[in-house]
C-alpha positions as CSV (number, residue, x, y, z in Angstrom):
1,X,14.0,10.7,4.4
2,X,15.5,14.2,4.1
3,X,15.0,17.8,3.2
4,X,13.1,17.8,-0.2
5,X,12.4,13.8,-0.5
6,X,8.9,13.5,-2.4
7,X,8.3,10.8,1.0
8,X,7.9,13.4,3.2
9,X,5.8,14.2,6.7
10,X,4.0,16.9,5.1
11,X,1.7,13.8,3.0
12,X,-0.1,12.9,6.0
13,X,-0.6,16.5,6.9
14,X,-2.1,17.2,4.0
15,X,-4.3,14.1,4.1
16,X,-5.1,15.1,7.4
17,X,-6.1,19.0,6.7
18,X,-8.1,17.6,3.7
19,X,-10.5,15.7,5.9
20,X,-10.9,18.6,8.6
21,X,-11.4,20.8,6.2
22,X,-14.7,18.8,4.1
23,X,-15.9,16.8,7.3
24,X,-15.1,13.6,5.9
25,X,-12.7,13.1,9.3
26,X,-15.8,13.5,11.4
27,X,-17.6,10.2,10.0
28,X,-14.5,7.9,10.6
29,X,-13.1,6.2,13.8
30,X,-9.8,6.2,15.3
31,X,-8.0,3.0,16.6
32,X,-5.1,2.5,18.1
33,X,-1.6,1.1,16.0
34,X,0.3,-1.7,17.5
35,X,3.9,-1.9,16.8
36,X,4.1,-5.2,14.6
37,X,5.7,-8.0,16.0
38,X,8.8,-10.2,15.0
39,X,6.5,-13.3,14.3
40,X,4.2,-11.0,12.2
41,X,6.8,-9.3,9.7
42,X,8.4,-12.6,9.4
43,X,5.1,-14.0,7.6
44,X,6.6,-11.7,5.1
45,X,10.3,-11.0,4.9
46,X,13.2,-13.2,6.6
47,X,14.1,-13.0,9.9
48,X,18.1,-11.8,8.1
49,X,16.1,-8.8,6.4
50,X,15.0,-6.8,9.8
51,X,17.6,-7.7,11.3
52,X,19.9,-5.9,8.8
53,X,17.2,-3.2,9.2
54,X,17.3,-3.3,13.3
55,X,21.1,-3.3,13.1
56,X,21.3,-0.1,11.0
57,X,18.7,1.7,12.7
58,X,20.7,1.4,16.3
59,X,24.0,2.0,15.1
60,X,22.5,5.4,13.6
61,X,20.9,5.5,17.5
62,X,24.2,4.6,19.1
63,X,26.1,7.3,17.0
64,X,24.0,10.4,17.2
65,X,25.5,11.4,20.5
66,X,29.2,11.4,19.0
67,X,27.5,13.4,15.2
68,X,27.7,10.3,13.9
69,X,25.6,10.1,10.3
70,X,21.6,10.9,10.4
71,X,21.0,8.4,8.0
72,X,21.9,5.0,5.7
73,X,21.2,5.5,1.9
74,X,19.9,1.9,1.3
75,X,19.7,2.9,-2.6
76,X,19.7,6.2,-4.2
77,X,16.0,7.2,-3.5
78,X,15.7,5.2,0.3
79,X,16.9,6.4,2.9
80,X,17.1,4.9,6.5
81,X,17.3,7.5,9.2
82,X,17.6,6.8,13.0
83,X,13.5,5.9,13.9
84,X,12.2,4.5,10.4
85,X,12.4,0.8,11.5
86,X,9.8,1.8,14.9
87,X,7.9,3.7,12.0
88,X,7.8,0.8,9.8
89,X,6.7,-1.2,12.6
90,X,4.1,1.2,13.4
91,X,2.9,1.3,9.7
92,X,2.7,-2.6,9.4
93,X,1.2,-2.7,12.8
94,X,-1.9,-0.3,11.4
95,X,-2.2,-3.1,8.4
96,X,-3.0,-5.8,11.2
97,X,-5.0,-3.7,13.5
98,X,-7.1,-2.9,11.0
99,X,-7.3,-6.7,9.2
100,X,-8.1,-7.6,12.9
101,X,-10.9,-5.0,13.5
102,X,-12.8,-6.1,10.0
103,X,-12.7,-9.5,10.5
104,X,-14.1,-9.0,14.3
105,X,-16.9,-7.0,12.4
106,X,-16.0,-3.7,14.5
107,X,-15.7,-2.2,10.9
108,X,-16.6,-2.9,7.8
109,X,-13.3,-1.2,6.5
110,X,-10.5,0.8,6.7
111,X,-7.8,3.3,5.5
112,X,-4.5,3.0,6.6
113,X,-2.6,6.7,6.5
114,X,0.7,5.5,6.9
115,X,4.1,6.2,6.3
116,X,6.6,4.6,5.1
117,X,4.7,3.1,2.0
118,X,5.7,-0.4,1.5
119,X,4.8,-2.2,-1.8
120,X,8.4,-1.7,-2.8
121,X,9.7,-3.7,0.4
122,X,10.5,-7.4,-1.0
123,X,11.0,-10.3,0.8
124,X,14.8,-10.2,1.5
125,X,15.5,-6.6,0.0
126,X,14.2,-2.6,0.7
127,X,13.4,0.0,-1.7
128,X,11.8,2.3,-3.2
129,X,10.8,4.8,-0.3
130,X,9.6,1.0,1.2
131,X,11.3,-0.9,4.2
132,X,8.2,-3.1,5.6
133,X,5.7,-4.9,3.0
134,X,2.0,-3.7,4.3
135,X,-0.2,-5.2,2.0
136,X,1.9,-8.6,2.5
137,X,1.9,-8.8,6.1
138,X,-1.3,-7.9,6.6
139,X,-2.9,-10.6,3.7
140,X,-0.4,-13.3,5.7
141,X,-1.7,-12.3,8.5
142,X,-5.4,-13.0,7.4
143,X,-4.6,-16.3,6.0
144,X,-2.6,-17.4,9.2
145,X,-4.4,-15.6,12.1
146,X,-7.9,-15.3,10.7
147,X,-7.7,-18.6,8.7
148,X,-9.3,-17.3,5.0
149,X,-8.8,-19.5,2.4
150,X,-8.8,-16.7,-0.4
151,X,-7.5,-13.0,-0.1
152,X,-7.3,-10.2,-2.9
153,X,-4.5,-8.0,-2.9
154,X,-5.3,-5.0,-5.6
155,X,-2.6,-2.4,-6.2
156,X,-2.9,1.0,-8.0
157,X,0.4,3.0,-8.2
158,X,2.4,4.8,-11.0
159,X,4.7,2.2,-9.9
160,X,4.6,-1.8,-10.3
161,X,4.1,-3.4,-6.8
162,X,6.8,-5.8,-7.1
163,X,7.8,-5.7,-3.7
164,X,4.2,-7.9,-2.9
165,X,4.6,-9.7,-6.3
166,X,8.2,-11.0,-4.6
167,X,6.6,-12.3,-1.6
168,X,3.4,-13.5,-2.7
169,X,3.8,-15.0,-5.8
170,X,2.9,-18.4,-6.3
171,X,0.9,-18.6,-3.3
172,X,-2.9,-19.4,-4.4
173,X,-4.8,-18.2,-1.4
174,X,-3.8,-15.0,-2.6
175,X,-4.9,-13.4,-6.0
176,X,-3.0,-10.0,-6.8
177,X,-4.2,-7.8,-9.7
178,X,-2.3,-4.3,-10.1
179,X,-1.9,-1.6,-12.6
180,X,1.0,0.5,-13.4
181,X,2.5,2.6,-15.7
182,X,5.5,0.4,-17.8
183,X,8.4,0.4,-18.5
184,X,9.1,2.9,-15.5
185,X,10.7,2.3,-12.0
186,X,11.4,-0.7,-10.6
187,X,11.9,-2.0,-14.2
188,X,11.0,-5.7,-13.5
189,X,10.1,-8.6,-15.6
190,X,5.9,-8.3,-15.7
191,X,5.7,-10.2,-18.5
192,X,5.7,-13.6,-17.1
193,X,3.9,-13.2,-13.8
194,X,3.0,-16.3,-11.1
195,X,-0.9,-17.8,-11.8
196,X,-1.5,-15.6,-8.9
197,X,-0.5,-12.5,-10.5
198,X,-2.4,-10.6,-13.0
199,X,-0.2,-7.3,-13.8
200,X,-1.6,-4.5,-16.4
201,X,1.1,-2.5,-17.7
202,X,-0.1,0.9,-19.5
203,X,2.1,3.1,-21.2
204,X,2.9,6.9,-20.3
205,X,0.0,9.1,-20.6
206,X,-2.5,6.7,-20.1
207,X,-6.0,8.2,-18.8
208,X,-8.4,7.0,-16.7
209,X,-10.9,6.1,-19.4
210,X,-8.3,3.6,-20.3
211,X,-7.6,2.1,-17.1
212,X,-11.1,2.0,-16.4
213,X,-11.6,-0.4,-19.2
214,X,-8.9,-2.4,-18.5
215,X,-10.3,-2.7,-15.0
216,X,-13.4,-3.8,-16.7
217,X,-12.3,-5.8,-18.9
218,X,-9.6,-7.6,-17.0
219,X,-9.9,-7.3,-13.3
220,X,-13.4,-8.0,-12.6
221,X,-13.9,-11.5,-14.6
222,X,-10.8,-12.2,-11.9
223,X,-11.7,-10.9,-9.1
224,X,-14.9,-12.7,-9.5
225,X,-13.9,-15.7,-10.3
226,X,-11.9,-16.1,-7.3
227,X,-14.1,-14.7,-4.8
228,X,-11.9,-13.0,-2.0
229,X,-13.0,-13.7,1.5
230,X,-11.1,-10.1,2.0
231,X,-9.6,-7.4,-0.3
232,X,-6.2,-5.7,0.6
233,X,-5.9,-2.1,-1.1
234,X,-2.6,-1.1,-2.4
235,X,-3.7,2.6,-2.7
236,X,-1.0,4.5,-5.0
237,X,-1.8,8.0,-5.7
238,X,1.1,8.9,-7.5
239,X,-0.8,8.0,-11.1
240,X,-2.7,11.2,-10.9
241,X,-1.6,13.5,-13.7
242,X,-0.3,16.5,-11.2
243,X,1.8,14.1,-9.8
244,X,5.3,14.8,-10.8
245,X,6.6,11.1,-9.8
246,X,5.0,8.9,-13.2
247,X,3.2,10.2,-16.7
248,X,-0.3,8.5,-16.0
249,X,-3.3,10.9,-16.5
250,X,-5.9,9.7,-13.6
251,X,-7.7,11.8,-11.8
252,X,-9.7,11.7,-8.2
253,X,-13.2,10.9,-9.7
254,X,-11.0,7.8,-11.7
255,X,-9.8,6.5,-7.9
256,X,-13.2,7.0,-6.6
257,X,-14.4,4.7,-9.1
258,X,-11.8,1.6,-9.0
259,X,-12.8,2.0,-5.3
260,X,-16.7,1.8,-5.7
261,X,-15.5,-1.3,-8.1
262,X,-13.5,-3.0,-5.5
263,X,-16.6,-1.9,-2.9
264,X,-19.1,-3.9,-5.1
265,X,-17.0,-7.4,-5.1
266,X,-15.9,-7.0,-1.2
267,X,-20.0,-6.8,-0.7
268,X,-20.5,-9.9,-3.4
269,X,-18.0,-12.0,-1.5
270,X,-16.1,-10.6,1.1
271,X,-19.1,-9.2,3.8
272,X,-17.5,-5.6,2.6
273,X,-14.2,-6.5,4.1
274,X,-11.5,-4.1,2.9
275,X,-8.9,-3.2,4.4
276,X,-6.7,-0.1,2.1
277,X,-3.2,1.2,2.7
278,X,-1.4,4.5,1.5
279,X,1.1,3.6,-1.2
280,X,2.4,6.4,-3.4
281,X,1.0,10.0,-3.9
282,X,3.2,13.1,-3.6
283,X,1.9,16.2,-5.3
284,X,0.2,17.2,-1.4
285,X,-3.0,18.4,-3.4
286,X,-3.6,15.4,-5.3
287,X,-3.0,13.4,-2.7
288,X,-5.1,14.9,-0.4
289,X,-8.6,15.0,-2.8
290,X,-7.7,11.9,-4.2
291,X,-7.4,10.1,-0.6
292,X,-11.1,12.1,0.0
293,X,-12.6,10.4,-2.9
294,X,-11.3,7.2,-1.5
295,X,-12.7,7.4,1.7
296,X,-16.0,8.9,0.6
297,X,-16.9,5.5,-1.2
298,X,-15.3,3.4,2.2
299,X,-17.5,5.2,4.0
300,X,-20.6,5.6,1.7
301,X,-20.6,9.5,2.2
């Protein structure tokens, strides 16, 4: 998105180099990442929304060889340069590879390491570093494709997931639970969420003692209750308290454990199906432990 945007290449480097560096990359498997398809985004956003992406993206194309502009501020903090659409695609593509590959059984779960993130990315509108909606086209994609009758979407992020609220609110195959630091960015209503939805503001400066009780206390009765057939990670590392983005205080051994959490209810009622996506995260250190304490539980290492 530009010299010195917090969304930058260097994340997945440094996710990368983490892994190397303790091993943890030697116990996972590769797959390939489809470009996702018209009739697969469109499960998720209208058919006017990437268009209006897919317009931008080749007029940026069409002018490069005249210096036209690099990019198309879409708000102050998302930017649209020539090739993010084909790497939104690619990103939304990895969400239903992987869906496809746990419910075959080839896996029991997976991590996504994507870029761009995509919580943010509403129905009809982009933002907030998000173009494409993941976690929504990929749980869609389960209930249509795979034909589950009851999917969990949980979200962890210094930031509300509104983006997935917008799309699947209301919808009851789909129980979403997410906590966020409030008020802060994208300053939504959350007080008066869909049946669906069970948001869990925290103030600033909330540690992960807190959360973890919340969790406890709120999530799991839920999460339960309903019985996901799947569980959809919205994996925002951007609440850690070196990250520079949001004022929560959680630290790797805090993501570790909403994961071993969400572990114990996908192996209760879901055959261990998870499938988690990268979300927010953008101190490159924090990131790259806390995404290591993520995939150490995934992976029972």
């Amino acid at each position: 998105m530009g010299d010195g945007h917090p969304e930058c290449a260097q994340r997945l480097d440094a996710i990368e180099d983490r892994l190397l560096l303790t091993g943890v990359g030697d116990a996972l498997e590769r797959g390939d990442v489809p470009l996702a398809t018209l009739p697969q985004i469109t499960r998720a956003h209208s058919v006017a929304h990437l268009e209006h992406l897919e317009e931008l993206s080749q007029r940026l194309i069409a002018d490069e060889s005249v210096g036209g502009p690099a990019h198309a501020l879409l708000d102050p903090d998302t930017v649209l340069m020539r090739y993010t659409v084909l790497a939104a695609r690619r990103a939304a593509g990895a969400a239903i590879a992987a869906t496809d590959a746990v419910m075959s059984g080839e896996i029991e779960n997976a991590f996504c390491a994507v870029r761009p993130p995509g919580h943010h990315a509403c129905r009809e509108q982009a933002m907030g570093f998000c173009f494409l909606n993941n976690v929504a086209i990929a749980a869609r994609h389960a209930l249509e494709v795979h034909g589950l009758e009851r999917v969990a979407i949980v979200d962890f992020d210094v930031h509300h997931g509104n983006g997935t609220e917008d799309i699947l609110a209301g919808d009851p195959r789909v129980l979403m639970v997410g906590i966020f630091q409030h008020p802060f960015y994208p300053f939504g209503d959350v007080d008066h969420p869909a049946a669906n939805m069970l948001n869990l503001p925290v103030p600033a400066y909330t540690k992960g003692m807190d959360v973890r009780e919340l969790i406890e206390m709120m999530w799991m009765p839920r999460l339960e209750e309903f019985k996901p057939q799947i569980i959809f990670i919205s994996a925002g590392f951007d609440a850690h308290l070196d990250d520079d983005l949001g004022q929560l205080r959680l630290n790797e051994h805090d993501f570790a454990w909403i994961n071993e959490r969400m572990r114990g209810v996908a192996q209760r009622h879901a055959k261990g199906r998870i499938v988690s996506m990268l979300e927010g995260g953008y101190n490159l250190d924090a990131l790259a432990t806390s995404v290591e304490a993520h995939i150490r539980v995934l992976a029972d290492l």
